[in-house]
Backbone as a ProteinNet text record, in pm:
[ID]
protein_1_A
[PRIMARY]
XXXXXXXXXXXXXXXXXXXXXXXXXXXXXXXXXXXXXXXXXXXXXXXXXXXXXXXXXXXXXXXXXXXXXXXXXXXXXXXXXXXXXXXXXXXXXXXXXXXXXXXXXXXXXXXXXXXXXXXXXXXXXXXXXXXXXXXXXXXXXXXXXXXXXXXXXXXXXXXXXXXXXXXXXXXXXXXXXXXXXXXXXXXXXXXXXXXXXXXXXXXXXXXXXXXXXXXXXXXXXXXXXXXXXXXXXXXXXXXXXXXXXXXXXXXXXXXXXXXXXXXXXXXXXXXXXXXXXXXX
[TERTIARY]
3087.5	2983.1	2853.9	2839.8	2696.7	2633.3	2771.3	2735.8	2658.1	2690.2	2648	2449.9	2450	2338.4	2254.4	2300.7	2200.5	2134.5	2238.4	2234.9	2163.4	2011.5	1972.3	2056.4	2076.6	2087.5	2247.8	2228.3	2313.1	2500.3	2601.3	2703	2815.2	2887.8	2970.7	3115.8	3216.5	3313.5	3448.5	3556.1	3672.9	3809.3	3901.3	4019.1	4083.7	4193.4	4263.1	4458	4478	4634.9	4742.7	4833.5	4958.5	5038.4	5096.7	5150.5	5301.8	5354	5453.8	5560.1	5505.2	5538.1	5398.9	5447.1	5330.2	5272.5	5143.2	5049.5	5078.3	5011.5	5054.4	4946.8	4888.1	4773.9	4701.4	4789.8	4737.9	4633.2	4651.2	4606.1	4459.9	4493.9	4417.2	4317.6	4321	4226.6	4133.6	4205.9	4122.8	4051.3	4109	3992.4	3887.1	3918.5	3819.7	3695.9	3744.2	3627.4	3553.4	3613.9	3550.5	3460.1	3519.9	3436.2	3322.7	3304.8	3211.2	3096.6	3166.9	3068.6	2994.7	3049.3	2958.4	2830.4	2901.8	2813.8	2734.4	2752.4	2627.6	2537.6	2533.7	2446.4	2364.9	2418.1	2396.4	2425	2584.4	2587.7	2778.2	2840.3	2948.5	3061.7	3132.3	3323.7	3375.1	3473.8	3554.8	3727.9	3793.4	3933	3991.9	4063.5	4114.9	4279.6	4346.1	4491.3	4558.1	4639.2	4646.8	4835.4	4823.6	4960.8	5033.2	5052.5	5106.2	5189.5	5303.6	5393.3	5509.2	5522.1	5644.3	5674	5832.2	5933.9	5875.9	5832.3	5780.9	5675.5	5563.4	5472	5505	5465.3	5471	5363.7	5354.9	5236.7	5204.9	5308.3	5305.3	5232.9	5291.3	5200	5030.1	5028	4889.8	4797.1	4880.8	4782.4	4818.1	4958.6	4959.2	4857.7	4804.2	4691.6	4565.7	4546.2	4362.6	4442.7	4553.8	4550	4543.6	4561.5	4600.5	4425.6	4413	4202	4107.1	4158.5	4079.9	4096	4241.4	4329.5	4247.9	4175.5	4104.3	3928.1	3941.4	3739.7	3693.7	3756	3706.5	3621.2	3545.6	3473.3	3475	3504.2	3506.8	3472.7	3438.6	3435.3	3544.3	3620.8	3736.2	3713.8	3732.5	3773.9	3893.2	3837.9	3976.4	4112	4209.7	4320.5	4353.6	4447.9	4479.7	4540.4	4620.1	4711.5	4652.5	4464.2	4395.8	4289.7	4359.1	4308.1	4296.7	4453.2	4537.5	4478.1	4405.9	4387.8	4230.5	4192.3	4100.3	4185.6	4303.1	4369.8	4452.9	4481.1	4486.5	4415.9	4261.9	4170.9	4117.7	4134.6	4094.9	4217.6	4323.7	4380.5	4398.2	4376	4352.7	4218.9	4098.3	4022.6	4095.8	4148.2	4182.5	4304.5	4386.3	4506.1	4386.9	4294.3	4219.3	4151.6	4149	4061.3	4176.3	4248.5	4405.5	4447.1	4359.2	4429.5	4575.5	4591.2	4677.3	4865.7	4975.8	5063.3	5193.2	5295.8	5399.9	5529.5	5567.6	5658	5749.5	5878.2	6044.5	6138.4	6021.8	6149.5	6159.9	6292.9	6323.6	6307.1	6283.2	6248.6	6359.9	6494	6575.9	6598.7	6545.2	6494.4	6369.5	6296.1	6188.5	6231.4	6298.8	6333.3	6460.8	6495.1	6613.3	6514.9	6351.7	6362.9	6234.1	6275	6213.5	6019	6069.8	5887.6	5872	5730.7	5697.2	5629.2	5623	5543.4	5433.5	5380.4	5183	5165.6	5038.7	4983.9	5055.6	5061.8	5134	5276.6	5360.8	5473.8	5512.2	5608.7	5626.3	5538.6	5455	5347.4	5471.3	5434.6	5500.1	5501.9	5628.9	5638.7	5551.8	5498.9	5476.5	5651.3	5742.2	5853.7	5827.8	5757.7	5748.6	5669.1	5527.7	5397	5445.5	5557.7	5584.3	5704.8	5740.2	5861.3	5869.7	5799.8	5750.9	5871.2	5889.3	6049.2	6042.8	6144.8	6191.5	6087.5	6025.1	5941	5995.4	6113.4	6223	6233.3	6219	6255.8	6132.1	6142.1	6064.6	5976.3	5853.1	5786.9	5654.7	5646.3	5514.2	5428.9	5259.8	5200.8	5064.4	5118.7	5039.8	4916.2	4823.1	4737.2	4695.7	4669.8	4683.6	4557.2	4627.9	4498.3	4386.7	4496.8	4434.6	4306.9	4338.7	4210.8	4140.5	4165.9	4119	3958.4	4053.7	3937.9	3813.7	3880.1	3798.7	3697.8	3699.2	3599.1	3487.3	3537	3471.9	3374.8	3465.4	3342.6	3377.4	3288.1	3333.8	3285.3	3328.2	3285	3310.3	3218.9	3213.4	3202.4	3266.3	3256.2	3259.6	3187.7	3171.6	3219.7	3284.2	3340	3283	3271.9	3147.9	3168.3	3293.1	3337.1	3346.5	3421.2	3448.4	3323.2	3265	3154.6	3182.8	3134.2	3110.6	3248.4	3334.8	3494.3	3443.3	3478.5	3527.8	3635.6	3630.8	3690.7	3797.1	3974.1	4038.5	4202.6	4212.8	4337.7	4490.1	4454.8	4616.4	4676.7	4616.4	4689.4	4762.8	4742.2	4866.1	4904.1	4856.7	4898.6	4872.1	4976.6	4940.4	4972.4	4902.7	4974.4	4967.7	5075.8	5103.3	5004.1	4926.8	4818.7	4879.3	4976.5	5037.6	5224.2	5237.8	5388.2	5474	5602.4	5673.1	5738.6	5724.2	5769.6	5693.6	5557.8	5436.8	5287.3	5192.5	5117.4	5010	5010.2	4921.9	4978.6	4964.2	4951.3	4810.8	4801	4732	4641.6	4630.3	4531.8	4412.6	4516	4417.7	4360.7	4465.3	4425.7	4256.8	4271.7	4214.5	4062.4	4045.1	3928.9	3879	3928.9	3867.8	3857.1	3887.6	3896.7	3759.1	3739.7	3648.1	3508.8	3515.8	3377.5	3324.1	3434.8	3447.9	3414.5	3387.6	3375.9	3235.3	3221.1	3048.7	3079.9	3202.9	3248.5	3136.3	3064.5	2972.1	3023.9	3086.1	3195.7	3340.5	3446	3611.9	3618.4	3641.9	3704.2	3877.6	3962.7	4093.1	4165.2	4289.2	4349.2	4300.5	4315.7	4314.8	4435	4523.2	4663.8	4620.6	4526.5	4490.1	4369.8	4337.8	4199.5	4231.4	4353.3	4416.5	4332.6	4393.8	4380.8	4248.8	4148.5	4004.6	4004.5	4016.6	4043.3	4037.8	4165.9	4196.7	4113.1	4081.9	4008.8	3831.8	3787.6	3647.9	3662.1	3779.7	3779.3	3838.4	3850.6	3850.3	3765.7	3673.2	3501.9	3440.5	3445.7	3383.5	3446	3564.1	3589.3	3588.7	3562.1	3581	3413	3321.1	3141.8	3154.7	3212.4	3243.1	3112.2	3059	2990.3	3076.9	2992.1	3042.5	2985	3128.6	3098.6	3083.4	3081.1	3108.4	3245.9	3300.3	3429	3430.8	3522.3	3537.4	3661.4	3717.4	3856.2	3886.5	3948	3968	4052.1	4092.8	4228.2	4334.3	4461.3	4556.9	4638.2	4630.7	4754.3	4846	4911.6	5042.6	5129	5285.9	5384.1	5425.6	5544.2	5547.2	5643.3	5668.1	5719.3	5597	5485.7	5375.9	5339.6	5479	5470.8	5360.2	5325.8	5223.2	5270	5215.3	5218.4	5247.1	5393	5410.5	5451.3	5497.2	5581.2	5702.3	5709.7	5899.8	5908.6	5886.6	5934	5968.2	5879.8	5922.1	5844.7	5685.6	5598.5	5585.7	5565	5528.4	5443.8	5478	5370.5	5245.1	5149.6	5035.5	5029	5144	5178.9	5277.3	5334.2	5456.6	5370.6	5235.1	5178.9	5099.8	5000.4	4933.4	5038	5135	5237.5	5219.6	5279.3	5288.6	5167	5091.1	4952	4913.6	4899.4	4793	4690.8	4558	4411.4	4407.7	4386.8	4313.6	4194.6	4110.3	3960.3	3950.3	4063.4	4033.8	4145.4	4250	4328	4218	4147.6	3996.1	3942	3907.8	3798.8	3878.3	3991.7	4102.3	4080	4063.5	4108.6	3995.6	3892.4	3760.3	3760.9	3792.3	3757.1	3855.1	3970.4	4066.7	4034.1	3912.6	3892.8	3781.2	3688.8	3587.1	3634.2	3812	3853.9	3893.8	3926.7	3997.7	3879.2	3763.5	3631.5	3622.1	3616.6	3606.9	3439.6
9977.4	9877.8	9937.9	10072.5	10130.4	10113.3	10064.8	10060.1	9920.8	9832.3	9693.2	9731.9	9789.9	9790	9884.9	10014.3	10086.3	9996	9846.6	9810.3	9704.1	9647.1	9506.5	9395.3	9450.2	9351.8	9309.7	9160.9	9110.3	9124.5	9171.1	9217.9	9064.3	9121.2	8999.6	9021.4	9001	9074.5	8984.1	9027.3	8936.3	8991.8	8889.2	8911.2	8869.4	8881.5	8846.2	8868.2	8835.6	8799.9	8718.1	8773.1	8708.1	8641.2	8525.3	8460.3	8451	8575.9	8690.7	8683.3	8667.7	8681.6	8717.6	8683.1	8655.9	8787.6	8723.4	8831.6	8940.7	9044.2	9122.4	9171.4	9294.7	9346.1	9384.8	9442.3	9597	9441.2	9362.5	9273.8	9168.3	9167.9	9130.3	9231.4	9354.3	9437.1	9472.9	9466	9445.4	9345.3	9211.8	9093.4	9105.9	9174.1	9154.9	9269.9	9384	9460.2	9420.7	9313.5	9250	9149	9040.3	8965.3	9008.8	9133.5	9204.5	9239.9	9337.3	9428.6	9274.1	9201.7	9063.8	9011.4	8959.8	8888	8967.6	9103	9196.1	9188	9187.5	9183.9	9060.8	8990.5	8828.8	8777.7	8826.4	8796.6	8720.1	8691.2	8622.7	8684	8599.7	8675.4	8569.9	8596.6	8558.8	8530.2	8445	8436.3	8346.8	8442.4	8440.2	8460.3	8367.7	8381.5	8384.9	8515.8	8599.5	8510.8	8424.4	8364.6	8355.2	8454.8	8482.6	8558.8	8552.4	8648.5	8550.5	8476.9	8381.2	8328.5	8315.4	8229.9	8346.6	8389.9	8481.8	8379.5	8379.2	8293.5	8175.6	8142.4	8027.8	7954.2	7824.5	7777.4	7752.8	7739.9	7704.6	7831.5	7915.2	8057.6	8104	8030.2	8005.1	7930.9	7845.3	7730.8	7862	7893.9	8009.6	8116.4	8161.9	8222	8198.8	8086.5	7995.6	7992	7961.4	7960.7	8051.1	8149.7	8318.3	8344.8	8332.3	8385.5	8278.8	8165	8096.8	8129.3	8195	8212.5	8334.8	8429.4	8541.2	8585.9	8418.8	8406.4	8414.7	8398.5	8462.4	8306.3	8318.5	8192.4	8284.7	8173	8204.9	8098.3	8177.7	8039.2	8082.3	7952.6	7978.5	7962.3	8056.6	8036.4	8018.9	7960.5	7968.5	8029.2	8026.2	8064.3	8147	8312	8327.3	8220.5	8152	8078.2	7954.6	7948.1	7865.4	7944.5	8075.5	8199.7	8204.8	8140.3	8204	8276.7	8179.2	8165.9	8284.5	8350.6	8456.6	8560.6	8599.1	8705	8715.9	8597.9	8610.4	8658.4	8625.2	8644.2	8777.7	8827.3	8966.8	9052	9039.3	9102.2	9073.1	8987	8964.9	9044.4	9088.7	9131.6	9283.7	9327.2	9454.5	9492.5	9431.4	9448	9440.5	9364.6	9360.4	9529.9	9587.6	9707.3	9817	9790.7	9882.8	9965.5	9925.8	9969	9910.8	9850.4	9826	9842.8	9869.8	9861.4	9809.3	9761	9690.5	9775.5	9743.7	9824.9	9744.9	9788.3	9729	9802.9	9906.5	9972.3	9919.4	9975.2	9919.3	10023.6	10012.7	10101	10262.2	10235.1	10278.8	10412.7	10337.1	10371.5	10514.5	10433.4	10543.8	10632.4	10610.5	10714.8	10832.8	10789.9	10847.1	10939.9	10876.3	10969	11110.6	11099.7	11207.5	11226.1	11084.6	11003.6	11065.9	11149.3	11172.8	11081.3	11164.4	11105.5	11068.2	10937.2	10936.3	10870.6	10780.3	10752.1	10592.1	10527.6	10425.3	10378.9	10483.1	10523.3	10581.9	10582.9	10669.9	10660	10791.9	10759.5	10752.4	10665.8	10618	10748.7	10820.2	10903	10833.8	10717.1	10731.7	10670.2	10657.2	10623.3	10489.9	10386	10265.2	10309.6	10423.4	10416	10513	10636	10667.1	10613.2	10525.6	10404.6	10303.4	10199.9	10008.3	9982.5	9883.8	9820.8	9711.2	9681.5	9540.4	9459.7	9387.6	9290.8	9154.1	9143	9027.6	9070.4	9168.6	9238.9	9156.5	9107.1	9074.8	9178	9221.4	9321.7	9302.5	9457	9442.7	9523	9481.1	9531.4	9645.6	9758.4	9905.6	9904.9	9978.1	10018	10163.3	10202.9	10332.4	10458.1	10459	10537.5	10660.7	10731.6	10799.1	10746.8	10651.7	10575.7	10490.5	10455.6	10426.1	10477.6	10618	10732.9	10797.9	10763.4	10790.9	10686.4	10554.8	10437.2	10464.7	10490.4	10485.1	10596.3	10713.3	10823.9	10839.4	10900	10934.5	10880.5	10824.6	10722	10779.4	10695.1	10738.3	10600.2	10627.1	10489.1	10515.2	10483.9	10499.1	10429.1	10503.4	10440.3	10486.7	10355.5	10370.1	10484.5	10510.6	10636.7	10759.3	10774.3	10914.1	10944.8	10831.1	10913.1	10849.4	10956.1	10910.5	10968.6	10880.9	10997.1	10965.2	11057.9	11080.8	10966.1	10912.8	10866.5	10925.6	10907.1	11031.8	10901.4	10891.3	10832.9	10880.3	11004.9	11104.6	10999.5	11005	11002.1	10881.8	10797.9	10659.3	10665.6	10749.1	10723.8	10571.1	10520.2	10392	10288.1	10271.9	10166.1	9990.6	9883.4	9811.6	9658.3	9614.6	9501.3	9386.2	9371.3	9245.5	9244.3	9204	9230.7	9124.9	9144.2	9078.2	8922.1	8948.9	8851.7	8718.5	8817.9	8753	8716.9	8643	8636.1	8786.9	8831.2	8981.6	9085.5	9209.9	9320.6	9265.9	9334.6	9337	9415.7	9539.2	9550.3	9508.4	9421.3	9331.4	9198.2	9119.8	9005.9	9049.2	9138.6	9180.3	9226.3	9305.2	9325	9217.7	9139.4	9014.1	8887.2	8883.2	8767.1	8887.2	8963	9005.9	8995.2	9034	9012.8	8859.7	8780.8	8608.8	8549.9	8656.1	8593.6	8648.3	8732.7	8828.7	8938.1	8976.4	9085.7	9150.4	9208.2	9326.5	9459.7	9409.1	9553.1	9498.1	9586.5	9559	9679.9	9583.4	9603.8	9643.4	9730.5	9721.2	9893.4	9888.1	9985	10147.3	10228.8	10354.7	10342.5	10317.1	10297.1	10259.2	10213.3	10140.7	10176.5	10344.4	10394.1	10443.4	10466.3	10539.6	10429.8	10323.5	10217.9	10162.4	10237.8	10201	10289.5	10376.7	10429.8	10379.3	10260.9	10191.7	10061.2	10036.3	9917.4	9952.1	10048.1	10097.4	10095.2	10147.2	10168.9	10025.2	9924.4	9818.3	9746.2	9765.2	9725.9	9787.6	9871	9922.6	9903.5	9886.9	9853.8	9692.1	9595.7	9479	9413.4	9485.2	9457.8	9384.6	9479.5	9364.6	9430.7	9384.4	9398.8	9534.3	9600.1	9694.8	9706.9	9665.9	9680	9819.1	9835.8	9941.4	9901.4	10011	9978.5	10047.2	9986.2	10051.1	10090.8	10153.7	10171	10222.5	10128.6	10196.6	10258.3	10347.9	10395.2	10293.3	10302.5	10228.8	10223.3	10123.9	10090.9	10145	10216.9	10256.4	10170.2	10218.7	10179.8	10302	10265	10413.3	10506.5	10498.6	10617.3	10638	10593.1	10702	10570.8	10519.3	10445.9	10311.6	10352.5	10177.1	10012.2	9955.5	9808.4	9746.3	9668.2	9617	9461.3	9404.6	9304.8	9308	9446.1	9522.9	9520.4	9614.6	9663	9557.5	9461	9351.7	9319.2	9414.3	9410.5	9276.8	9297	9158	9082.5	8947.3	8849.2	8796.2	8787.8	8760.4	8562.5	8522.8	8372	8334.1	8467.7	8451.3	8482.1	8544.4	8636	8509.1	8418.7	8288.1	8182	8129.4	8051.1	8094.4	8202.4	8248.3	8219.2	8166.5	8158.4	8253.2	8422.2	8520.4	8470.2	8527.3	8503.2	8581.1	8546.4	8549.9	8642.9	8551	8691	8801.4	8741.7	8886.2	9007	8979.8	9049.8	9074.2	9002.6	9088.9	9170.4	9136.3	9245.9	9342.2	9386.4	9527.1	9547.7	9494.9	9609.6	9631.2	9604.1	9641.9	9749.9	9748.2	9906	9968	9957.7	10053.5	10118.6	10024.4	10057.9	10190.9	10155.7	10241.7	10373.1	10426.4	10517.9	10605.6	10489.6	10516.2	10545.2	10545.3	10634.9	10481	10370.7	10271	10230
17740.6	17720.1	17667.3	17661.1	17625.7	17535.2	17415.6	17271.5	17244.5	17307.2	17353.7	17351.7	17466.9	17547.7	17454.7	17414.4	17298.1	17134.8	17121.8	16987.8	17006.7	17002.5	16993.3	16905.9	16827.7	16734.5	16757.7	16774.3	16824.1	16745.6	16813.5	16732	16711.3	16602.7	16587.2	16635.5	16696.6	16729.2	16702.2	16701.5	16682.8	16783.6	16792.5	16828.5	16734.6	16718.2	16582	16572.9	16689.5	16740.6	16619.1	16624.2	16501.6	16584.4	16590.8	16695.3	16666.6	16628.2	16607.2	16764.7	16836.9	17004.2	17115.7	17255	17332.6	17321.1	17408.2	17445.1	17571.8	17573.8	17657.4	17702.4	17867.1	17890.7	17751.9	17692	17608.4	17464.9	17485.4	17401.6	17466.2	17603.7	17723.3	17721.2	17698.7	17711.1	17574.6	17490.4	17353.7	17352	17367.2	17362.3	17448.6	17566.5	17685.1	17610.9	17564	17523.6	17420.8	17306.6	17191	17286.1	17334	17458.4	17490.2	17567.8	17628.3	17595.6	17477.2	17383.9	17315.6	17241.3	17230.2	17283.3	17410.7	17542.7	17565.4	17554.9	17602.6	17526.4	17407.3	17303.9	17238.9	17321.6	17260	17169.5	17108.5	16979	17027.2	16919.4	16878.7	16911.1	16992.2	16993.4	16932.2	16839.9	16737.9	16783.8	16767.4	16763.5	16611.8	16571.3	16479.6	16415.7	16440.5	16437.1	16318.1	16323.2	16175.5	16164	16109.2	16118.7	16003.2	15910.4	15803.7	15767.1	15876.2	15898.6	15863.6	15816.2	15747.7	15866	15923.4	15994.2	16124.5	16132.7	16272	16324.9	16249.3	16317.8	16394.6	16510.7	16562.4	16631	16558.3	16581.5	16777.9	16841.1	16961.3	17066.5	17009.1	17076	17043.6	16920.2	16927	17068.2	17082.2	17153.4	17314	17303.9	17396.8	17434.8	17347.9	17310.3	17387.4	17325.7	17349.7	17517	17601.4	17721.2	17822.5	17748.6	17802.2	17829.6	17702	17705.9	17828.8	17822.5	17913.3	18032.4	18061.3	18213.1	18218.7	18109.5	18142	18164.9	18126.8	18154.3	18051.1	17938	17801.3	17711.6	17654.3	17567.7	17432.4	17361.2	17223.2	17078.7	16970.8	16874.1	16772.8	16772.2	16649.9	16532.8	16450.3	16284.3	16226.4	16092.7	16040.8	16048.6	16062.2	16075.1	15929.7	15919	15778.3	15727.6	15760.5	15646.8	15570.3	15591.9	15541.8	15417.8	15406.5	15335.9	15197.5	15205.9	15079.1	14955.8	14880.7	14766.8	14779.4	14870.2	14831.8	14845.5	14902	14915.7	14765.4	14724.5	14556.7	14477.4	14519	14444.9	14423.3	14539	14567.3	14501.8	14517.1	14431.5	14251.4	14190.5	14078.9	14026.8	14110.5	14022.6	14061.5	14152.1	14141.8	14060.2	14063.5	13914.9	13829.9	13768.2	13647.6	13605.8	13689.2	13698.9	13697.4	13689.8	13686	13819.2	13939.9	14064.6	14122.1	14114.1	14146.9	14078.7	14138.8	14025.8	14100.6	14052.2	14143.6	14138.9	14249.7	14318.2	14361.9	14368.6	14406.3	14463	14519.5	14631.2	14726.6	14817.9	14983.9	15048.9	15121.8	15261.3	15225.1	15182.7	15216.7	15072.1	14973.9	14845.5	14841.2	14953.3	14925.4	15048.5	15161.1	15234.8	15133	15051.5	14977.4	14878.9	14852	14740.9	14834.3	14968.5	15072.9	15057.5	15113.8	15143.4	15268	15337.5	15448.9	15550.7	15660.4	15738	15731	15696.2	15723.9	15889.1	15857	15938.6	15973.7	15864.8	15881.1	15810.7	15876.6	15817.2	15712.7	15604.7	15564.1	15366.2	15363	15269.5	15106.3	15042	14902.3	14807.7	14766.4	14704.6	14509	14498.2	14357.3	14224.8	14324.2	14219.9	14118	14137.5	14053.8	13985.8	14035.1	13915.8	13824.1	13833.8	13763.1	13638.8	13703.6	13610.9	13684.8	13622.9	13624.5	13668.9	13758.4	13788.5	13651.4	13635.1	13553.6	13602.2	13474.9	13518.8	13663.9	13584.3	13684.8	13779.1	13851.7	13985.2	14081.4	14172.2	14271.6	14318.6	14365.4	14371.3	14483.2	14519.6	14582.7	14503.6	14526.3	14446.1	14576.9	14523.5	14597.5	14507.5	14565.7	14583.1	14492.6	14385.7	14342.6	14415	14553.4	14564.7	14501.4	14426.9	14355.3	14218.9	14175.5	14116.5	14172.6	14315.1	14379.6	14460.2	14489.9	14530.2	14414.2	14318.9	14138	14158.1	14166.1	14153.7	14268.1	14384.5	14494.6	14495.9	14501.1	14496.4	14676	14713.8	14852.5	14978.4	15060.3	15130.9	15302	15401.2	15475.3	15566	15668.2	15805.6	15944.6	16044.4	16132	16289.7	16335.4	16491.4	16603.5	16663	16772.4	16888.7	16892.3	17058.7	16935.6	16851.9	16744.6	16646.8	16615.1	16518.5	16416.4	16281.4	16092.7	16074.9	15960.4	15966.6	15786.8	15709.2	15595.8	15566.8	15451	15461.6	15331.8	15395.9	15310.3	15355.3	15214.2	15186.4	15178.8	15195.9	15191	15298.8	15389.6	15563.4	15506	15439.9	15371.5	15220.3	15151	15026.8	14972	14846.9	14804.6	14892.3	14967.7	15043.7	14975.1	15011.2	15009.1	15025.9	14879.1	14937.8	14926.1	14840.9	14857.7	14872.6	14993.5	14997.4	14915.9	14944.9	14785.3	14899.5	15057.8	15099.8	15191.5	15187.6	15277.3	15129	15136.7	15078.3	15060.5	15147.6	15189	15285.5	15256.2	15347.2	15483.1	15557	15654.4	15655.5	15516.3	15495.9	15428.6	15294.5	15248.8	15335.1	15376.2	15468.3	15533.8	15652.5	15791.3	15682.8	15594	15514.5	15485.2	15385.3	15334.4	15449.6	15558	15682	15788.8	15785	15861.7	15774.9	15652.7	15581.3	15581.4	15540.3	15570.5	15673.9	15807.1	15926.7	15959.6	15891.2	15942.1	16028.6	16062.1	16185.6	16162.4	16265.3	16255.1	16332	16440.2	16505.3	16485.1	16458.5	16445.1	16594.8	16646.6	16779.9	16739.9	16795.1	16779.3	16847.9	16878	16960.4	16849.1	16899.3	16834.3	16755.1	16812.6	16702	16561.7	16573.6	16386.7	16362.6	16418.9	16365.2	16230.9	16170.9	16045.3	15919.4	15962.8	15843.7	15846.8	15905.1	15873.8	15710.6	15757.8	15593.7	15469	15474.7	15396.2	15367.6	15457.5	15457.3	15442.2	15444.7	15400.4	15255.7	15183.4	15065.9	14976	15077.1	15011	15007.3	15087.2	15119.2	14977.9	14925.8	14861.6	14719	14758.6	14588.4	14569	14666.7	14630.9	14668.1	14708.4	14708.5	14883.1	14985	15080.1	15163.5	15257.8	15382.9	15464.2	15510.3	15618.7	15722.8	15853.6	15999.8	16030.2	16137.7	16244.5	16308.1	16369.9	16408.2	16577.2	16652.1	16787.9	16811.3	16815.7	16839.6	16984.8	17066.3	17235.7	17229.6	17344.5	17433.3	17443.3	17393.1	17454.8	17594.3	17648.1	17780	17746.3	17813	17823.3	17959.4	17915.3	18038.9	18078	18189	18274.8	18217.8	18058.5	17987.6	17916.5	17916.2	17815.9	17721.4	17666.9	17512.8	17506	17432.8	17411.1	17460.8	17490.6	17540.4	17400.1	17357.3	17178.9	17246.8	17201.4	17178.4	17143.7	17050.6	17001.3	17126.6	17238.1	17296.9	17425.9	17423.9	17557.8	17636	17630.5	17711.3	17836.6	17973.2	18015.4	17975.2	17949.3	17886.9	17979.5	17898.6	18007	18037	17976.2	17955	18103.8	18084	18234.2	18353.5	18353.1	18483	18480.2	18385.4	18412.3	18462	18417.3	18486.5	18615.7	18683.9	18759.2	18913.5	18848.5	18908.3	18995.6	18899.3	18941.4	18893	18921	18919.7	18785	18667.8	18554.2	18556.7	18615.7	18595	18683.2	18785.8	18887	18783.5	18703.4	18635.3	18536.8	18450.2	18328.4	18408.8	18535.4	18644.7	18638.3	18644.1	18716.3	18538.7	18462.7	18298.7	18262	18302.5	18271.4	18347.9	18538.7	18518.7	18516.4	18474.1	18404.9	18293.2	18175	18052	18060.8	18182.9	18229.9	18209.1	18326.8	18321.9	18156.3	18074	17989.1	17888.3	17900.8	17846.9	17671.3	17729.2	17571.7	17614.3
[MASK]
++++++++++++++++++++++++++++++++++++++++++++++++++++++++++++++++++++++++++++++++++++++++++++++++++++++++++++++++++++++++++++++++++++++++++++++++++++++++++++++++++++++++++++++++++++++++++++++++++++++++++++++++++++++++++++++++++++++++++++++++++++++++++++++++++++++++++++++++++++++++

């Protein structure tokens, strides 16, 4: 909460859940610190339901959602939903194809593991096979990101997280990554950039798991004239093998523990000072 209390000026904050499958602590505890860090400051918490995940999304877990946060003491003002987006996530990529960043791609997963793509940060970084030979125009396609002229326009950029500091900002760790996928309207890196500038975010609250793709998303701030937050990135919940709190994995739902009729805010009270321990 310190960051709250050192910053007058009132912060803007968001949650921003895909209604993909329920909610879980490790999601309970992110909102609660966006919540917080907010209210402390006198400024805005945000909910924002990223529902553009095709036949995954379900509108019913939304409203799941808004019941989970109330069951947690939480007040909020809603915005738009992505799938009321569309047509700027078009937009934003049309002026960047115009500028020649961008280039399309028609590999499968299985394609680029074959042609001995490594490890990055958010899986495995794009060996370059489409920019060096265009697929067939007819081929269905996603359209990447050329980071390397990417990093040319920008020049060298720098962003700041409120617990780590100023990071360089350095695109190896993903290579070209993916702004418009060939089966969804947007990547999530384009979406989450252009829906946070749209909303006024002034802090991006979100797990350390996705401190990588600030990266990416600074350098889309900058190549598309966007506003720049500050970012917070907490400690993640773990379960009792170590591994992160997902939804892959089965996590308990915080939908089954409200049914259930445990106490809601006394469960926000126990992750607040869990979060204490966990140094957010």
């Amino acid at each position: 909460m310190g960051l709250a209390m050192q910053n007058c000026t009132p912060l803007v904050t968001r949650f921003a859940p895909s209604p993909n499958g329920p909610l879980h602590l490790g999601h309970a505890l992110s909102a609660i610190i966006a919540h917080d860090l907010a209210r402390a400051s006198g400024g805005r918490f945000l909910l924002r339901i990223e529902d553009i995940d095709g036949p995954r999304s379900r509108a019913e877990l939304a409203d799941d959602f808004r019941r989970d946060l109330e069951w947690l003491g939480l007040e909020w003002d809603e915005v738009p939903a992505q799938s009321t987006r569309l047509e700027s996530y078009a937009a934003a990529a049309e002026a960047l194809r115009a500028r020649g960043l961008l280039y399309r791609c028609a590999c499968t997963r299985k394609q680029i593991e074959a042609a001995g793509a490594v490890a990055g940060s958010d899986g495995l970084i794009y060996p370059g096979t489409c920019k060096r030979n265009p697929p067939d125009p007819a081929h269905p396609a996603a359209w990447r990101l050329d980071a390397d002229k990417a990093g040319t326009q920008t020049g060298a950029l720098v962003w700041e997280d409120a617990l780590a500091g100023k990071q360089a900002v350095d695109l190896s760790v993903h290579g070209d990554v993916v702004l418009m996928r060939k089966d969804l309207p947007a990547s999530y890196h384009l979406a989450v950039t252009l829906d946070d500038a749209a909303d006024g975010v002034t802090l991006v609250t979100r797990g350390a798991d996705l401190f990588a793709a600030s990266h990416v998303h600074r350098t889309l701030q900058a190549l598309l004239g966007l506003p720049v937050p500050r970012w917070h990135h907490h400690p993640l919940l773990t379960d009792a093998t170590g591994q992160k709190l997902s939804k892959r994995r089965g996590s308990p739902a915080l939908s089954d523990r409200r049914e259930s009729g445990e106490d809601g805010r006394m469960l926000a009270q126990q992750l607040r000072l869990q979060q204490l321990s966990l140094g957010t």
